[in-house]
C-alpha positions in Angstrom: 103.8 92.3 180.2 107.2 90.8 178.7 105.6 91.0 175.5 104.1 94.5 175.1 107.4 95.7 176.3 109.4 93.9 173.6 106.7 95.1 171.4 106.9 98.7 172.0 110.8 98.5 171.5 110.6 96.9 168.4 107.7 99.3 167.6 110.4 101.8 168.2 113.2 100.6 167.0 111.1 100.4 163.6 109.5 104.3 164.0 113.2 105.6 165.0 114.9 103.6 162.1 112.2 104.8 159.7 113.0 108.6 161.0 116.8 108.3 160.1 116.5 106.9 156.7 114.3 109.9 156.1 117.0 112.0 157.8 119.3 111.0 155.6 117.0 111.5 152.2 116.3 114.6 153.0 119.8 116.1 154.9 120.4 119.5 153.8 123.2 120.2 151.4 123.3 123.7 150.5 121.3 127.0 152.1 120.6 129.9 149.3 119.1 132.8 151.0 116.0 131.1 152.6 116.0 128.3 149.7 117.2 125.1 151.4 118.5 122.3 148.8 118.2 119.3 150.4 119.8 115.6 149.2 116.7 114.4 147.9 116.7 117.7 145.7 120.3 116.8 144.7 119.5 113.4 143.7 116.9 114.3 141.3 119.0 116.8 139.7 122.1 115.0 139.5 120.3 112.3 137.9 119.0 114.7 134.9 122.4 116.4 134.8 124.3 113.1 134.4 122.6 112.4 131.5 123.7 115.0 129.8 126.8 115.8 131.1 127.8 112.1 132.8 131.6 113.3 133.7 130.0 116.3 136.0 131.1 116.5 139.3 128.9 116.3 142.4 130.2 119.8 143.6 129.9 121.5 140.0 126.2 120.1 140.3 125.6 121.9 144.1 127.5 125.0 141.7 124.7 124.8 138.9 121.8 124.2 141.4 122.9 126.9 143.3 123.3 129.4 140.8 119.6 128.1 139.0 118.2 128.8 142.6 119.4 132.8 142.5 118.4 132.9 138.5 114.7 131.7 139.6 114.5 134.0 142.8 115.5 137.2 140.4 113.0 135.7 137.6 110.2 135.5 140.2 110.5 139.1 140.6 109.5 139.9 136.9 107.4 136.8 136.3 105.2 135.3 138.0 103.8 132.1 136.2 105.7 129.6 134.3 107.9 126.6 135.1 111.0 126.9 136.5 113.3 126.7 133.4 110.9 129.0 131.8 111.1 131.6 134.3 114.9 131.3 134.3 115.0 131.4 130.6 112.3 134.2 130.3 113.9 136.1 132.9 117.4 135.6 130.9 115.9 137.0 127.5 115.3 140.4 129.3 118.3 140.9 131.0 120.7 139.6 129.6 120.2 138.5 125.6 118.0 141.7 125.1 121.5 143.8 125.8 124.0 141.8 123.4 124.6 143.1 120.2 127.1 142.1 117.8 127.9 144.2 115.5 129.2 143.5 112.0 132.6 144.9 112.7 133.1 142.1 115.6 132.0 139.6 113.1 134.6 140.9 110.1 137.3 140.9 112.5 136.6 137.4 114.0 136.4 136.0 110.5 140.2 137.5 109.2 141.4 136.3 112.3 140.4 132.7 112.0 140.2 132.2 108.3 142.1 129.0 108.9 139.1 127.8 110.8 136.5 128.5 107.7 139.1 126.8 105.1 138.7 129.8 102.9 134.8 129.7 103.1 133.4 133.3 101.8 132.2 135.6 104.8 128.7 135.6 103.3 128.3 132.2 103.7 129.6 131.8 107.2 128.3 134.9 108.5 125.3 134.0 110.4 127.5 131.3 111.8 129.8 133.5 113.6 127.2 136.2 114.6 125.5 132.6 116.6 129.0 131.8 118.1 130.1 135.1 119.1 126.0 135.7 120.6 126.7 132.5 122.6 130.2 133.4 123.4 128.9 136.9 125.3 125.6 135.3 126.4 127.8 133.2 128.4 130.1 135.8 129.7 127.7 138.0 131.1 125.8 135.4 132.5 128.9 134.5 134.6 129.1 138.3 135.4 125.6 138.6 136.2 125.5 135.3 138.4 128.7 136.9 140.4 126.6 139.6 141.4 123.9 137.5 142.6 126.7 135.7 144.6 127.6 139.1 146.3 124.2 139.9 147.8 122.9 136.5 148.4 124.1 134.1 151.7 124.8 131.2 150.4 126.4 127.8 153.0 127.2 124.6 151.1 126.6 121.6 154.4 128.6 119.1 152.6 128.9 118.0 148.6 127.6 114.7 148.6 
């Protein structure tokens, strides 16, 4: 009888150990609407942003996952196959590139007011350079913008930034 008891503790000492290292994998670290990113998510996503960006901090990576979660929720509501980054980057064309237009008085004026920069290169050569800056340069702005908004109507809890 000894024996089956001291079985069935170690039998559960094993089952309840087992339960809290999964606990831990999967412990929640951010709630975005009713999106849950857990640590196991945060794991695989910091390894693939640390490749690329290997001085990014762990809460800049909640940040970005965060802000990918309310791109992809907006881009399933115009789109409904695709991969994720797809989606997002579908769902970006129509909002927000498909509104920006340069025009070629924004590009004149950037280019007499960093000549310096183009060590006296004629506009016509650098021209489509500056129109792709400048593109990137509002792209980015009104992405900020747009993801701000998101913010506002979403309910979003970080748990803890691992």
């Amino acid at each position: 009888m000894e024996k089956f008891i001291l079985a069935l503790v170690m039998l559960f000492n094993l089952f309840s150990s087992s339960l809290f290292a999964e606990e831990l994998i999967d412990r929640v670290v951010a709630y975005v609407d009713n999106y849950v990113i857990t640590m196991r998510d945060f794991i695989v996503f910091s390894e693939k942003m640390k490749k690329i960006f290997p001085d990014m901090k762990n809460e800049e990576i909640v940040e970005t996952m965060i802000n990918r979660i309310l791109l992809l929720k907006k881009a399933k509501e115009y789109f409904s196959e695709g991969a994720e980054d797809e989606l997002i980057n579908n769902y970006i064309d129509l909002k927000i590139k498909s509104t920006i237009i340069i025009s070629e008085n924004q590009l004149r004026n950037y280019y007499e007011n960093n000549k310096d920069r183009f060590k006296n290169a004629p506009y016509s050569l650098i021209r489509d350079q500056i129109e792709k800056y400048l593109f990137e340069e509002e792209l980015n702005n009104r992405l900020k913008e747009h993801i701000k908004e998101l913010r506002k109507t979403s309910e979003i809890k970080i748990i803890f930034i691992p």
